[in-house]
N, C-alpha and C positions, 0 to 999 in steps of 0.2 A: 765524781772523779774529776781529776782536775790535774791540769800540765803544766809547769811553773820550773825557774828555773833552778838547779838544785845551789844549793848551798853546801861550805864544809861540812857541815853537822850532817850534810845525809852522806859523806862518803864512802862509812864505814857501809851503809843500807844496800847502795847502788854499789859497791864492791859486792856484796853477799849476791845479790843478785847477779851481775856479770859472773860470777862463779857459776850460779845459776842455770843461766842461759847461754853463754860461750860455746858449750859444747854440744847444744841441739843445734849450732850451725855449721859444726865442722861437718866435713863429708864424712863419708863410711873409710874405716878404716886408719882414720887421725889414734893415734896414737896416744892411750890414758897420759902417759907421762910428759907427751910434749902440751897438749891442753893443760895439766897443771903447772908445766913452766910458765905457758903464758897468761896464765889466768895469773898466777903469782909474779910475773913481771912488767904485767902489761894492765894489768884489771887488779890492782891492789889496794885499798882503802887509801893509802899514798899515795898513789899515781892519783887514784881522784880525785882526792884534795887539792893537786898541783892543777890538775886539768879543771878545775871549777875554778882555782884562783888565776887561769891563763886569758887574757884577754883576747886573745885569737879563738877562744873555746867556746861553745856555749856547752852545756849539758843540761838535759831534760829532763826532767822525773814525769812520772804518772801515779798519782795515789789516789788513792780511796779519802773516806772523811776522817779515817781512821788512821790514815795517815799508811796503809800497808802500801807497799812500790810497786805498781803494776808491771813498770816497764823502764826503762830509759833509752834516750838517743843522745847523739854528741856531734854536734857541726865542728867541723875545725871550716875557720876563714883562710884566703889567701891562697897563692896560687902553689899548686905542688910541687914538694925539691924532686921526685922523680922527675927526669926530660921526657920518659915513655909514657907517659900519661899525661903531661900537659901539651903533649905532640896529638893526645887524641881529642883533648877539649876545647869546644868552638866559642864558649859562654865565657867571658871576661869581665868584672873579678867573678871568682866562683868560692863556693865554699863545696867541702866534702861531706857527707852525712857520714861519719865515723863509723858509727857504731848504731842498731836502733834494736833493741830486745825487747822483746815482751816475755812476761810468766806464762811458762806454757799452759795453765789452767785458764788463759786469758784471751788465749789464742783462738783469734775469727768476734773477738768480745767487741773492736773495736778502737785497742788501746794502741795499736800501730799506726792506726787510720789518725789517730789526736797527735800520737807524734811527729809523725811527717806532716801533718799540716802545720802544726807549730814550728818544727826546726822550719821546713821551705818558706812558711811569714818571716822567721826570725832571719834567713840568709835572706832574703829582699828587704827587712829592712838595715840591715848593714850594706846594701846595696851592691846588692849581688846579681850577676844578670842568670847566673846559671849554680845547677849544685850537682855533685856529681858522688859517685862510689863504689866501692868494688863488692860484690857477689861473688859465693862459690860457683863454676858452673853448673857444680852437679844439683844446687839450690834450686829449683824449680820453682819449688813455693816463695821463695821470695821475691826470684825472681817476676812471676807473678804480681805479685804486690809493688814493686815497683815501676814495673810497666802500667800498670793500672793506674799509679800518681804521674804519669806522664812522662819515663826515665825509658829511654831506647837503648841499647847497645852500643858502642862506640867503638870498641878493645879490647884487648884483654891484659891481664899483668898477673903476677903473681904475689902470693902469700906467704910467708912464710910462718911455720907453727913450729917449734920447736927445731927438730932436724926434717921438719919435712915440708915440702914445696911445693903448695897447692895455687892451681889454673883458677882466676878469677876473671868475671865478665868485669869491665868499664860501663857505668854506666849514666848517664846523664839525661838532666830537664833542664827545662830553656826556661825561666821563670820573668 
């Protein structure tokens, strides 16, 4: 298995997958049709083409030797257009960890644990003092897993999914 940075040609892969996975992290109750809005406006084999040719971006793949996509994650650099969330962050520049999925047959395998350590290398060496990100509240489990790479609480903000507006934690490491 191996983490590397994705390229155009896995857009279409890492699309399929964020289809995938997007919707084992909404809460209970998210709405089938506002998740395929955003999965289709936000998570589209386009958008990731754009976001892999974005220089502010990074995006992460995780595969097998076979090349199948275990997981992906997405640093965007730079400080955030929200004011309510850059009023919460202490670490300057910072970068956000977007997005980090794994295949849920993958899940506890290990392949979150390569992603995050790769994106948090990859925001220190763009020279980042901190990385930061939003959680559902009601995410336990990820929360969890965040905490554990060393990311505390800070805020909260919101999300929005389709027409509905989900409570997320802020949350940040010192790197």
């Amino acid at each position: 298995m191996t983490v590397r940075e994705a390229r155009s040609a896995d857009a279409h892969r890492v699309a399929d997958l964020a289809a995938l996975t997007f919707p084992l992290a909404c809460p209970p109750g998210t709405r089938p049709e506002d998740i395929s809005h955003f999965v289709s406006t936000v998570l589209s084999a386009g958008n990731f083409e754009s976001y892999v040719a974005d220089l502010d971006r990074t995006v992460l793949v995780d595969e097998t030797g076979d090349a199948e996509l275990l997981g992906y994650a997405m640093l965007v650099a730079g400080t955030p257009s929200d004011a309510g969330i850059r009023a919460l962050l202490s670490h300057e520049p910072t970068a956000e960890v977007s997005k980090l999925y794994v295949r849920p047959t993958e899940h506890g395998g290990g392949v979150a644990t390569r992603l995050m350590t790769v994106a948090l290398d990859s925001a220190r060496r763009r020279g980042c003092a901190g990385a930061w990100l939003g959680v559902n509240q009601q995410n336990e489990r990820a929360q969890k897993f965040y905490t554990k790479h060393g990311f505390d609480i800070v805020g909260t903000k919101t999300f929005v999914v389709g027409v509905q507006t989900h409570d997320d934690y802020v949350m940040q490491v010192q790197l």
